[in-house]
N, C-alpha and C positions, 0 to 999 in steps of 0.2 A: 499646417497653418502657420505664416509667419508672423514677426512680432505687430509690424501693422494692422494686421486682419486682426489676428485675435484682440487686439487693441478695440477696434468696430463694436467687434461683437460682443467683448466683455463689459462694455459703457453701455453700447445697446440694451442687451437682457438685463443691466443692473437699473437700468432707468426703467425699461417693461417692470420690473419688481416693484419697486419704489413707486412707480406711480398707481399700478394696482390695487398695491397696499392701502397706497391713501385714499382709494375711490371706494374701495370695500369697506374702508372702517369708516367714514366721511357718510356713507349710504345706508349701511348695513345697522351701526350701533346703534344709534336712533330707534330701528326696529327692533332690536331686541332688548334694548329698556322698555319702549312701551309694552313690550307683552309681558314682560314682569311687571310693570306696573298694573295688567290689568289686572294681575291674579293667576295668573297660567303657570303649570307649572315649567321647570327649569327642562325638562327632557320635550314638552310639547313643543318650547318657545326653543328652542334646535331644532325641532324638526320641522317647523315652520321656516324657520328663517332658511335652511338645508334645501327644503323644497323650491323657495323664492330666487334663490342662487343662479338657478342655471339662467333662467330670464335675464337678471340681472349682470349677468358675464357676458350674456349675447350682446347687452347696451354698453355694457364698459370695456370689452377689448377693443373694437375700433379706434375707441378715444385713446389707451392707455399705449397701442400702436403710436397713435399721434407724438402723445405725449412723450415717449421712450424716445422717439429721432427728436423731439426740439430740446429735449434737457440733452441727450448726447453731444449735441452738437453744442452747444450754450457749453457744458463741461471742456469741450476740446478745445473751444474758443479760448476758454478764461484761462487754459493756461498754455496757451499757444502752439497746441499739439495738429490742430487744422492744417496751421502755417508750415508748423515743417512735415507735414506727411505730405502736403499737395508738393511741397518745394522737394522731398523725395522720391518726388515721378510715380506717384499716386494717384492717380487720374480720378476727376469727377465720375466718368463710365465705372470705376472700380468700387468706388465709394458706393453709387446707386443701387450696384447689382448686391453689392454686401447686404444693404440695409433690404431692400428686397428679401432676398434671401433669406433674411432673418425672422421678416414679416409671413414670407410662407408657411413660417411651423405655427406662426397664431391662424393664420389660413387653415389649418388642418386643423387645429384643435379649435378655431372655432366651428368649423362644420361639425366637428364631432359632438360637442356642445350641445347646438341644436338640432339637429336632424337626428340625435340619438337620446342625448342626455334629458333634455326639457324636456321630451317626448314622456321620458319614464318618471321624471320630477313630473306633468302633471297627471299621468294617470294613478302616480301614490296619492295625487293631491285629491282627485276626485273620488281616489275609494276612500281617504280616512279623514281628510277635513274640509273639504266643497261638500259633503252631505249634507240635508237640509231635510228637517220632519216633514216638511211640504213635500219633496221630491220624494223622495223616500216613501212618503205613502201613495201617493198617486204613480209611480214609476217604480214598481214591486221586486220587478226583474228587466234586465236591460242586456245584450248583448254589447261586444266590444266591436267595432266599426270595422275592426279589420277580419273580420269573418265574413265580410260583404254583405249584413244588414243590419239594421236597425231593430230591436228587440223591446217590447215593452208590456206591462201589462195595465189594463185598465180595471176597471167595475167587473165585468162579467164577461170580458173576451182578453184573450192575448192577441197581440198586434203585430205585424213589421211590415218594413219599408225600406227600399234602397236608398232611398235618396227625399229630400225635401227641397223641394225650388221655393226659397222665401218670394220670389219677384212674384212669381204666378199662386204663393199661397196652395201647393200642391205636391201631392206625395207620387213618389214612382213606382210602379211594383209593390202596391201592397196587398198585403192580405190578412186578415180578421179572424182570430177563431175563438168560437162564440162554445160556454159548456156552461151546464145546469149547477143549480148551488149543491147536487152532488158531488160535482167535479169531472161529470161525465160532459164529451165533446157535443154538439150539441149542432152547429152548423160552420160552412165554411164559407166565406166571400174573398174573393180573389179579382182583383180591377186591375188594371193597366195602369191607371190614373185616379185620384182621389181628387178632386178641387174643392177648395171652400165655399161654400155659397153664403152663409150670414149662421150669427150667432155659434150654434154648434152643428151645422147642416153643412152637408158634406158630400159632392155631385160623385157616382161610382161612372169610371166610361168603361166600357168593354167589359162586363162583370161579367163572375162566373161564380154559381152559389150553387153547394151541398147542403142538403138540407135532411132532418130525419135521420140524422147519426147514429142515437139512443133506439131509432124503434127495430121492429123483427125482420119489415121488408126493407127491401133497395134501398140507399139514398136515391132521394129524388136529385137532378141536376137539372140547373137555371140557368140562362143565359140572358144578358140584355145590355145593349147600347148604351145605356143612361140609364142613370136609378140612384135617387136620392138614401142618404143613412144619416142618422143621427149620433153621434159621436161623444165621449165626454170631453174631448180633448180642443184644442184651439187652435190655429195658427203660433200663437206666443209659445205655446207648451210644446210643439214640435222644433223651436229653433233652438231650446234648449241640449238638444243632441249634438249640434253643431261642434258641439264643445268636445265631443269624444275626436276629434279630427286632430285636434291638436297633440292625443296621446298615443299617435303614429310617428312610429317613425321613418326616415327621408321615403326610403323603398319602397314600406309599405303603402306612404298618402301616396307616393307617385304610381305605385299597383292600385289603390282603389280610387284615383283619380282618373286614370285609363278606363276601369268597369264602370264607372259614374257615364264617363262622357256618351257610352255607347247607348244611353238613355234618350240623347238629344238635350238634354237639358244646360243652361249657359254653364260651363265650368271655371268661369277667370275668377273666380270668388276662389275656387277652392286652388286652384293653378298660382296662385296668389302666393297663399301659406309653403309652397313649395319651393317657387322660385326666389322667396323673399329667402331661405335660408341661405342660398346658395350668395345670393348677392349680399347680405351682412358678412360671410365668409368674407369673399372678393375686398371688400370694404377694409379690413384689417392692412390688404396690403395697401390699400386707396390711401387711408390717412396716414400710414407708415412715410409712403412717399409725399404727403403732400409738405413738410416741412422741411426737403430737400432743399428750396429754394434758398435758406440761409445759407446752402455751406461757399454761396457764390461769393459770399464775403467774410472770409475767414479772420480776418482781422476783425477783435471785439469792440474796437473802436472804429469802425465802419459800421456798425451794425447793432441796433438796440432790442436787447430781449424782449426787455417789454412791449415791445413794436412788434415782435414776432410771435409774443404770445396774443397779444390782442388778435393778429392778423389769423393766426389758426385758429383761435377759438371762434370768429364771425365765422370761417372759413367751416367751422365743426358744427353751429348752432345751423348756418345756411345748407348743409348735406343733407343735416334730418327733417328740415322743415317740405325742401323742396321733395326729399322721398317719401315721407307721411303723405305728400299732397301726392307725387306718382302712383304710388299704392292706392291711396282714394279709388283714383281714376280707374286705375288697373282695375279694382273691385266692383265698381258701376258698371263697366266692360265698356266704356268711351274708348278707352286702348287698352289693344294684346298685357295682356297680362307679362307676358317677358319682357315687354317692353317699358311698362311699369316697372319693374324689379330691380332694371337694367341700368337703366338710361342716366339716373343721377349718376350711380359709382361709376360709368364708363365715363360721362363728361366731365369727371373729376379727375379721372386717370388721363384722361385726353388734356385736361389742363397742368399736370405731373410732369406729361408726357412734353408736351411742347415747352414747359418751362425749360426741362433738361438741355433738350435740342438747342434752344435759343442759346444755352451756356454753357455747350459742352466741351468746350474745350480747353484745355488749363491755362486760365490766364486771370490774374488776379493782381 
């Protein structure tokens, strides 16, 4: 690595640090006064704040990408290091692919982030502090989502379910097993499909019932088309599961997103959560380069910071409003789910892209 390059990349990661810094402590302290304020102790309020983390890096490395190339470049300016690296036959192409380059290893480390990290942040979060005496009593035992079903217990049967279609208010693959206040099994229901009908009534299609577990002869076995059951549970209380989705990691959602879809059921809700990691990854390099446009004027008297910080920040505030609104869509399924995930950071890299082109050649 020569003394230029390492030059890049030593201003680069020191600006990534520096701005990190300040968005963690700017974010973070806040939160962890209030939970000493509330009374909590000092080991609960770390591991609170510990668990909140990884979320919270998935929303601040894009930015802190940004941030690292507009202080670099703003630093080179002010003391006229731009001027003579471009005038040492430096090329804008060599500059781009640097800061690229550098933006690749938040690329990795943000996917690892979320596709791994968050994943395991929120399944500590739902076994030791998303508990709730509500859930907890009504929801006794629960399986983990990546074992390919839903696990739960009610009143006087245990339950599972592949999957819950909120649209249609309907369960896939379930089946009910019903046992006496001895603890003996009692009967089995087994449906294709579960549909809600009103209050706690709940349509079986395709069923299949054992019945006479407990006594000396046969079970008996039932068959029927349609057959109504009455349930303790609700539509609301099933969406509650939803939430174990999130404490998958990348392979896993995208393995139990595959056995989901062979249900027939719409999957771009859950396609969603998959591809949206993958595209906040990508996004690290997005904002990296979008503040490339300064170095076309390396002279700091051609070109005002404060002009170029306003301009990234609209430039930052307009990324996330218009992909919170593509995600929307993606999750209504008006459009492909990848194409949701996609579309903002590629149109942003498409306008990275053509900025470069328009000024790539060294002339200043």
């Amino acid at each position: 690595m020569n003394l230029l390059t390492r030059l890049f990349v030593v201003e680069w990661f020191k600006s990534l640090v520096g701005a990190l810094a300040s968005l963690l402590l700017l974010i973070t302290s806040a939160d962890i006064i209030n939970g000493f304020l509330r009374g909590k102790e000092g080991e609960q309020v770390l591991l609170e704040w510990a668990l909140k983390m990884p979320d919270l890096a998935g929303k601040m490395l894009p930015v802190t990408c940004l941030l690292a190339t507009l202080f670099t470049f703003n630093r080179l300016k002010s003391h006229n290091e731009l001027i003579a690296t471009l005038a040492a036959g430096f090329s804008y192409t060599r500059i781009t692919a640097l800061i690229g380059s550098c933006s690749l290893l938040m690329v990795i480390l943000q996917f690892a982030n979320l596709g791994f990290l968050e994943p395991y942040a929120n399944k500590v979060k739902r076994q030791e502090i998303k508990k709730s005496m509500v859930s907890e009593g009504k929801y006794l035992t629960r399986g983990a989502v990546d074992g390919g079903q839903f696990w739960f217990k009610s009143k006087d049967y245990f339950a599972t379910f592949l999957t819950f279609d909120k649209q249609k208010s309907s369960l896939n693959q379930v089946r009910f097993y019903f046992f006496t206040s001895e603890g003996l099994a009692s009967k089995v229901i087994s449906a294709e499909r579960a549909d809600f009908v009103s209050d706690r009534t709940w349509n079986l299609v395709n069923m299949h019932t054992l019945e006479d577990l407990t006594g000396n002869q046969f079970p008996r076995m039932n068959t029927a088309a349609s057959q109504s059951i009455v349930l303790q549970e609700t539509p609301d209380d099933f969406k509650e599961f939803e939430a174990d989705l999130t404490t998958l990691n990348w392979f896993n959602l995208s393995d139990f997103i595959t056995k989901i879809s062979q249900t027939g059921i719409n999957t771009s809700e859950y396609r969603i959560l998959l591809h949206q990691k993958i595209a906040l990854s990508f996004s690290c390099l997005v904002f990296a380069l979008i503040p490339l446009g300064t170095m076309y004027k390396p002279s700091r008297r051609s070109d005002s910071f404060g002009k170029n910080v306003a301009l990234t920040l609209i430039l930052t505030v307009a990324f996330w409003l218009l992909f919170s609104t593509a995600l929307s869509y993606g999750q209504s399924g008006k459009i492909p789910s990848w194409l949701a995930a996609y579309i903002v950071p590629l149109g942003f890299m498409a306008h990275s892209i053509r900025t470069f082109w328009h000024n790539r050649k060294l002339a200043f």
